[in-house]
Backbone as CSV, one residue per row, in Angstrom:
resi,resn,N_x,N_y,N_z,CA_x,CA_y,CA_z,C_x,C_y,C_z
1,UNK,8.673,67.308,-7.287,9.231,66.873,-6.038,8.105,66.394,-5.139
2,UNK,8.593,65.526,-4.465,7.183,64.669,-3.275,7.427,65.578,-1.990
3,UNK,6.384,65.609,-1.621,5.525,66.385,-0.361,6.564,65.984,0.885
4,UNK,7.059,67.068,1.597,8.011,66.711,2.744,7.202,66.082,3.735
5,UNK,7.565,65.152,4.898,6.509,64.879,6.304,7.436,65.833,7.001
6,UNK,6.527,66.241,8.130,6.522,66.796,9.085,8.325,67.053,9.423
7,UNK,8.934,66.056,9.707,10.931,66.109,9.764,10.969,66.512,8.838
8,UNK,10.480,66.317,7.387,11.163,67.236,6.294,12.100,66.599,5.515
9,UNK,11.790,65.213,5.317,12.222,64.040,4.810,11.094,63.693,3.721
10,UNK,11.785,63.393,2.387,10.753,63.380,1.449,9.974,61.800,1.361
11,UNK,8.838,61.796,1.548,7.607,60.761,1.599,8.320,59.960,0.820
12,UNK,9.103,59.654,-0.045,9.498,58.149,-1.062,10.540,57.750,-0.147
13,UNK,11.895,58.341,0.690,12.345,57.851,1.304,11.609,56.840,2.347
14,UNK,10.458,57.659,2.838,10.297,56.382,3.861,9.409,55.215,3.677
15,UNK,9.971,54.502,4.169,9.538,52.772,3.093,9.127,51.744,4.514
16,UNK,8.056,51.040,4.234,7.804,50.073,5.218,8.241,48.900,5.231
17,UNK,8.839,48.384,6.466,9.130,46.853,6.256,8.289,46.029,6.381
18,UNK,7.062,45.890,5.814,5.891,45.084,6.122,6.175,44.453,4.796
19,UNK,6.333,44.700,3.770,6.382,43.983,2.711,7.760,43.098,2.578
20,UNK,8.993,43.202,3.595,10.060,42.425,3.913,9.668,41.518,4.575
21,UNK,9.440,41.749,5.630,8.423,40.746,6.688,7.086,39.563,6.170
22,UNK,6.625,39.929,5.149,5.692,39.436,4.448,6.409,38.678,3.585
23,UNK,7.600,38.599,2.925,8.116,38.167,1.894,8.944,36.703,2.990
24,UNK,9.643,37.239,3.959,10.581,36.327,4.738,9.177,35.484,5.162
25,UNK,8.410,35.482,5.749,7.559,35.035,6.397,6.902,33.840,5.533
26,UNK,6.979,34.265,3.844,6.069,33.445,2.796,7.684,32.426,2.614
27,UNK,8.842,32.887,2.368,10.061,32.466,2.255,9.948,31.114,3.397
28,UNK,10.073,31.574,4.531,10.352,30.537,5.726,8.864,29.537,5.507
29,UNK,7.742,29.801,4.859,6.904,28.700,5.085,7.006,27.664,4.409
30,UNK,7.564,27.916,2.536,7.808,27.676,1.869,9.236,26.680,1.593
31,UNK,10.079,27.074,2.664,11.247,25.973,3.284,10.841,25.395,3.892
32,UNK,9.779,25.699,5.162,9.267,24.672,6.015,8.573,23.729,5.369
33,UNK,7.725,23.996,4.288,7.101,22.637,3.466,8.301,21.809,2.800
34,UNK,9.194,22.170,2.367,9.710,21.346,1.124,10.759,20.811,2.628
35,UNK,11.016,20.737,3.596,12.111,20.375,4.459,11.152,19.460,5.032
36,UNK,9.930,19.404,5.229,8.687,18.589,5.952,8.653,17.094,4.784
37,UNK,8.389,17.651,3.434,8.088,17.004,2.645,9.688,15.854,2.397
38,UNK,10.860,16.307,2.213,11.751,15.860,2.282,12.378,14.651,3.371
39,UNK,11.657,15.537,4.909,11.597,13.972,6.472,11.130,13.356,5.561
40,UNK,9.558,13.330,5.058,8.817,12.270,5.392,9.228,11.356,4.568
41,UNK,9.625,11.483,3.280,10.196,10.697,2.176,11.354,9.759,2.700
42,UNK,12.292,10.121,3.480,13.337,10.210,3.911,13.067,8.908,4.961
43,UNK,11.809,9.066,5.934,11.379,8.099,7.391,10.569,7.351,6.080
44,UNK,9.670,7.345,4.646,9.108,6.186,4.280,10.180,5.588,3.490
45,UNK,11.596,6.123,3.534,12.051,4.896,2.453,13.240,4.224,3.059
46,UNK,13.064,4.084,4.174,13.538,3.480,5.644,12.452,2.634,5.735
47,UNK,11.288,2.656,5.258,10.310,1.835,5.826,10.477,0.512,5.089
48,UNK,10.022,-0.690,5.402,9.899,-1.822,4.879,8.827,-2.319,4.006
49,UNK,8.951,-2.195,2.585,7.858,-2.360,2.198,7.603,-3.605,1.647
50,UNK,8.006,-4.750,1.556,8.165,-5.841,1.485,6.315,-6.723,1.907
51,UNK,6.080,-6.441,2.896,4.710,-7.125,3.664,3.969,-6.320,2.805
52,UNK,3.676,-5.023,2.573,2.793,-3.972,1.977,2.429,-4.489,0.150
53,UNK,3.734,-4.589,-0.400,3.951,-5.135,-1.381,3.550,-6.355,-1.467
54,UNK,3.890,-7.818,-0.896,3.198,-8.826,-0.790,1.862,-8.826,-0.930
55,UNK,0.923,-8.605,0.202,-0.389,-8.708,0.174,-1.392,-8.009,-0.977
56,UNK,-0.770,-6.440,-1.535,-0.998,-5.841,-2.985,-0.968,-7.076,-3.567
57,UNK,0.148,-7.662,-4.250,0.023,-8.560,-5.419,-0.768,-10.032,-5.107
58,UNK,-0.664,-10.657,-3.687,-1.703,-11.144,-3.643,-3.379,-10.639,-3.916
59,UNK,-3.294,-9.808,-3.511,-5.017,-8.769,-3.581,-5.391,-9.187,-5.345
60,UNK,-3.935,-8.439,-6.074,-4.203,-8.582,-7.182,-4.579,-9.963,-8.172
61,UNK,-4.055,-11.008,-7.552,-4.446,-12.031,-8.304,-5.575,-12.795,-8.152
62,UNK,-6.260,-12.968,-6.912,-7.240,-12.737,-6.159,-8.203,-11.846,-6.874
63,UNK,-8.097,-10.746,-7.626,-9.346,-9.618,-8.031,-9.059,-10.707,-9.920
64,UNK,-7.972,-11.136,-10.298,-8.099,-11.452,-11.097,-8.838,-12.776,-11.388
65,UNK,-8.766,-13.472,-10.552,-9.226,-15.059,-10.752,-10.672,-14.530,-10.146
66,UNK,-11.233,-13.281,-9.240,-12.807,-12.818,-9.753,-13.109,-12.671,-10.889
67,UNK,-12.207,-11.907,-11.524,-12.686,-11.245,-12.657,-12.791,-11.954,-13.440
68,UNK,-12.064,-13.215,-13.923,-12.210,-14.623,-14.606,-13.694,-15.497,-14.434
69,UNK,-14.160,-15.423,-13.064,-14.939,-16.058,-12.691,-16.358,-14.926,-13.355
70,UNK,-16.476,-14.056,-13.395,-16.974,-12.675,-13.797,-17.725,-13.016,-15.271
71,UNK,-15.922,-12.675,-15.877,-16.542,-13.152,-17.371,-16.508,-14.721,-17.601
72,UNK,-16.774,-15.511,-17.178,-17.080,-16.523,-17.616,-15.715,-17.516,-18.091
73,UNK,-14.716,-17.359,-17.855,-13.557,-17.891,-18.085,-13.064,-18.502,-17.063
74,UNK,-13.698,-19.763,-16.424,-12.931,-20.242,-15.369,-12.004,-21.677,-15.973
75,UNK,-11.546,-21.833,-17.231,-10.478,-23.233,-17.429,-9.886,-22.951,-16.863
76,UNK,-9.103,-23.966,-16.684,-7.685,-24.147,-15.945,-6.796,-23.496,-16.394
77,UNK,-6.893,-23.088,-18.070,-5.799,-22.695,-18.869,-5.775,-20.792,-17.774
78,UNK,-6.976,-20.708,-17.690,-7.233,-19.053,-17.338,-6.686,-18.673,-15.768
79,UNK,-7.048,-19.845,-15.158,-7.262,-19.724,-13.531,-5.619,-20.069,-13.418
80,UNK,-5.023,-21.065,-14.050,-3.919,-22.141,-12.995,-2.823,-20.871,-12.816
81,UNK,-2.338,-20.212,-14.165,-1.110,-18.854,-13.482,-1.738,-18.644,-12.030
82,UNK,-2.547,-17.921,-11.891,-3.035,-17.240,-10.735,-2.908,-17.798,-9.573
83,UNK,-3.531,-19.086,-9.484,-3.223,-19.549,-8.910,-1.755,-20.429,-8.452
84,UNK,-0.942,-20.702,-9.480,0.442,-21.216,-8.837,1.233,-20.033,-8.200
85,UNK,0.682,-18.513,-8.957,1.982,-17.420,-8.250,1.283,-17.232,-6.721
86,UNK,-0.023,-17.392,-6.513,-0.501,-17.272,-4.698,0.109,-19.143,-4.151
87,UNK,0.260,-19.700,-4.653,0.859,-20.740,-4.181,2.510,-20.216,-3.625
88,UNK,2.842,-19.351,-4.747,4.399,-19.271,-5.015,4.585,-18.052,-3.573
89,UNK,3.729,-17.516,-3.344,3.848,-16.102,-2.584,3.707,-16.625,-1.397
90,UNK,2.504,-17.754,-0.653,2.380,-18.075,0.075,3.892,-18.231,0.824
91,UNK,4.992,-18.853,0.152,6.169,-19.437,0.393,6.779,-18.046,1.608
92,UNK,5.897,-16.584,0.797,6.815,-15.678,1.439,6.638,-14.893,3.011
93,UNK,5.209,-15.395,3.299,4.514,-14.975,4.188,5.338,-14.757,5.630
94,UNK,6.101,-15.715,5.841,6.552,-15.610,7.151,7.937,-14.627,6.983
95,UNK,8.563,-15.193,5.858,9.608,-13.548,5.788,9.493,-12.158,5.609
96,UNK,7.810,-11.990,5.359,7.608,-10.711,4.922,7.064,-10.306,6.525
97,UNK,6.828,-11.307,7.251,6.275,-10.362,8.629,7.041,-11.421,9.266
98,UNK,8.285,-11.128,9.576,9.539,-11.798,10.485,8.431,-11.449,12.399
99,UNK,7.808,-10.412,12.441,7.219,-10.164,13.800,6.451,-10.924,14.558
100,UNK,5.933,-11.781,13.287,4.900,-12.436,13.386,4.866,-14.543,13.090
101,UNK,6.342,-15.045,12.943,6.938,-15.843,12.156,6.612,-17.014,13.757
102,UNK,6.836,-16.630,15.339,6.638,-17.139,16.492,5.205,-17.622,16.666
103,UNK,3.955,-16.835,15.937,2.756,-16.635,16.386,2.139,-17.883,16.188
104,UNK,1.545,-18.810,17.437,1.019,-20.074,15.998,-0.035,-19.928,15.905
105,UNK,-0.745,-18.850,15.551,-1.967,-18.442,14.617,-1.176,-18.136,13.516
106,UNK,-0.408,-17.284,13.725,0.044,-16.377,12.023,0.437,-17.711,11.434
107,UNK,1.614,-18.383,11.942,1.781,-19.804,11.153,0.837,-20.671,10.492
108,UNK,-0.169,-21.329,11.481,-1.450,-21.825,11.278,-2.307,-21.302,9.845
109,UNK,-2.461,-19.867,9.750,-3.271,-19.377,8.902,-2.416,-19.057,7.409
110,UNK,-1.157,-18.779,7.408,-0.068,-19.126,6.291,-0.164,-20.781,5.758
111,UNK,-0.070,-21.506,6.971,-0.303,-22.808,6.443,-1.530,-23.389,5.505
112,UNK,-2.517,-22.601,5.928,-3.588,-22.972,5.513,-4.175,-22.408,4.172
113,UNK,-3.714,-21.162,4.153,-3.416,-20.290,2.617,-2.974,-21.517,2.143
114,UNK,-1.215,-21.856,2.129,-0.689,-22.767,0.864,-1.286,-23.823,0.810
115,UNK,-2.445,-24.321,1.855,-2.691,-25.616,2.195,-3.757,-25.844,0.508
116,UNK,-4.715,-24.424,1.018,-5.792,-24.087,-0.078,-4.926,-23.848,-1.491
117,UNK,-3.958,-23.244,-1.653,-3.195,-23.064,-2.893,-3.158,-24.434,-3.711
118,UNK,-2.233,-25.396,-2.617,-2.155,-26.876,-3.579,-3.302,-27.289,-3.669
119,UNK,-4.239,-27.557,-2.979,-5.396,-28.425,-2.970,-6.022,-28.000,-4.844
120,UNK,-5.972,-26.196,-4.709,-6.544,-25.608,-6.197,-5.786,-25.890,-7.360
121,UNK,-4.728,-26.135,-6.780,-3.114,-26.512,-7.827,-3.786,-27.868,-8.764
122,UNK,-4.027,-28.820,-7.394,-3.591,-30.025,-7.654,-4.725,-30.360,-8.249
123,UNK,-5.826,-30.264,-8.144,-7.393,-30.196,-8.573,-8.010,-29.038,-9.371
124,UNK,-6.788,-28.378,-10.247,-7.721,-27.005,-10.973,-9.089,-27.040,-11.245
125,UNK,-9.472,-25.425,-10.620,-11.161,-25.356,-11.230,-11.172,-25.602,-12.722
126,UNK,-12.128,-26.135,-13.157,-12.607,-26.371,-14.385,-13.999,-25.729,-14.663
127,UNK,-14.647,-25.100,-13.768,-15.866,-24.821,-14.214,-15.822,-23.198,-12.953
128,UNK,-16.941,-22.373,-13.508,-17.411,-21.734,-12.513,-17.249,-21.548,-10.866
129,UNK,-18.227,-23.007,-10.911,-18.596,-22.750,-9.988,-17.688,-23.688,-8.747
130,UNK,-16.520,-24.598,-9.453,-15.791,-25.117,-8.549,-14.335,-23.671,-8.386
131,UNK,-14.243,-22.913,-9.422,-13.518,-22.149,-9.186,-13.998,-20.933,-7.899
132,UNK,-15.572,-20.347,-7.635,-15.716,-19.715,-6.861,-15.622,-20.703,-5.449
133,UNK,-15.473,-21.872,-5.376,-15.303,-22.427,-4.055,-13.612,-22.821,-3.734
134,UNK,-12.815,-22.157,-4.746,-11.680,-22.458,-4.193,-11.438,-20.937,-4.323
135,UNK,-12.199,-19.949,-4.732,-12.062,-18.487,-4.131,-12.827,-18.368,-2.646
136,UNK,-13.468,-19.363,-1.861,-14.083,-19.141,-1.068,-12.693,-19.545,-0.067
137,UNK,-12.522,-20.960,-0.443,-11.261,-21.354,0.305,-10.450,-20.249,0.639
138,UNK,-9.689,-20.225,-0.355,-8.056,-19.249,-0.401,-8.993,-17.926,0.644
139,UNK,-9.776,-17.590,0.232,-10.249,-15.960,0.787,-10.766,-16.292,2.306
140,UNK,-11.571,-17.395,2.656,-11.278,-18.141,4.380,-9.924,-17.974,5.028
141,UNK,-9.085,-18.554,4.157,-7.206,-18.276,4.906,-7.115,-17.145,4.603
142,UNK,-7.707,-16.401,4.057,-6.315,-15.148,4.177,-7.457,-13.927,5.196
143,UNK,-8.654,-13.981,5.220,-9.462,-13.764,6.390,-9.389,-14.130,7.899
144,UNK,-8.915,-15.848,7.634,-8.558,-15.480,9.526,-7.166,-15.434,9.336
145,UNK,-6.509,-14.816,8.626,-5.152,-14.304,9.277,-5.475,-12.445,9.536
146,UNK,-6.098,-12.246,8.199,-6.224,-10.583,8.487,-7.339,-10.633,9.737
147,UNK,-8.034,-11.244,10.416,-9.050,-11.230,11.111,-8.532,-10.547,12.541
148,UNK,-7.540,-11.864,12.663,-6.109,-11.652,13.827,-5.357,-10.852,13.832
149,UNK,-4.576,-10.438,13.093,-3.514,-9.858,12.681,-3.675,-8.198,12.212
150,UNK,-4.689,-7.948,11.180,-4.729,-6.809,10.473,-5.667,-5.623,11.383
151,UNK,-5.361,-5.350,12.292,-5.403,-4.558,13.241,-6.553,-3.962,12.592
């Protein structure tokens, strides 16, 4: 038998609620993350990702027609995809930032992207080093728009 306390109530009866309190306490933090985590998902897929997405796949074709220039592959056969889909994207610029569609800089510097697109279209690099000057081009337009614009 366990040792009476002092009232004369045996020591296993009496039990602390610190380990209830400790348990609710790990409980409620543990809802508070997954209910936190759940907003935020919730406010980003409300978000518009359309502009975010755009400029990614531009970025990407852009790192590719480097990377062409890199290894030594600048034909036309290598460069021209790349270049007709930033021609093709250019098209999307003003619908992907409707905020910005009034601005006549933002216009101006969209214009001047597709301006550089056809010019590379219509005249594919054939060599090196005419391909890094129509990466100089295209990357001029899309610099003074992010210059202005990309906060």
């Amino acid at each position: 038998m366990s040792n009476p306390d002092p009232a004369g109530k045996p020591a296993t009866s009496r039990s602390s609620n610190a380990g209830r309190y400790l348990f609710l306490l790990i409980l409620g933090l543990v809802v508070g993350m997954v209910a936190t985590v759940m907003a935020m998902r919730a406010l980003d897929a409300r978000k518009d990702h359309f502009p975010d997405s755009l400029m990614e796949v531009q970025g990407w074709h852009m790192g590719q027609l480097k990377a062409a220039m890199e290894q030594n592959r600048c034909g036309a056969t290598d460069v021209l995809p790349h270049l007709q889909t930033l021609r093709m994207l250019g098209n999307d610029l003003e619908p992907a930032f409707p905020g910005l569609r009034d601005d006549e800089r933002f216009r101006t510097a969209a214009s001047g992207m597709r301006a550089a697109a056809d010019k590379a279209i219509g005249a594919p690099p054939l060599s090196c080093e005419s391909l890094a000057s129509t990466l100089k081009s295209l990357g001029d337009s899309c610099k003074a728009c992010h210059r202005d614009f990309r906060g």
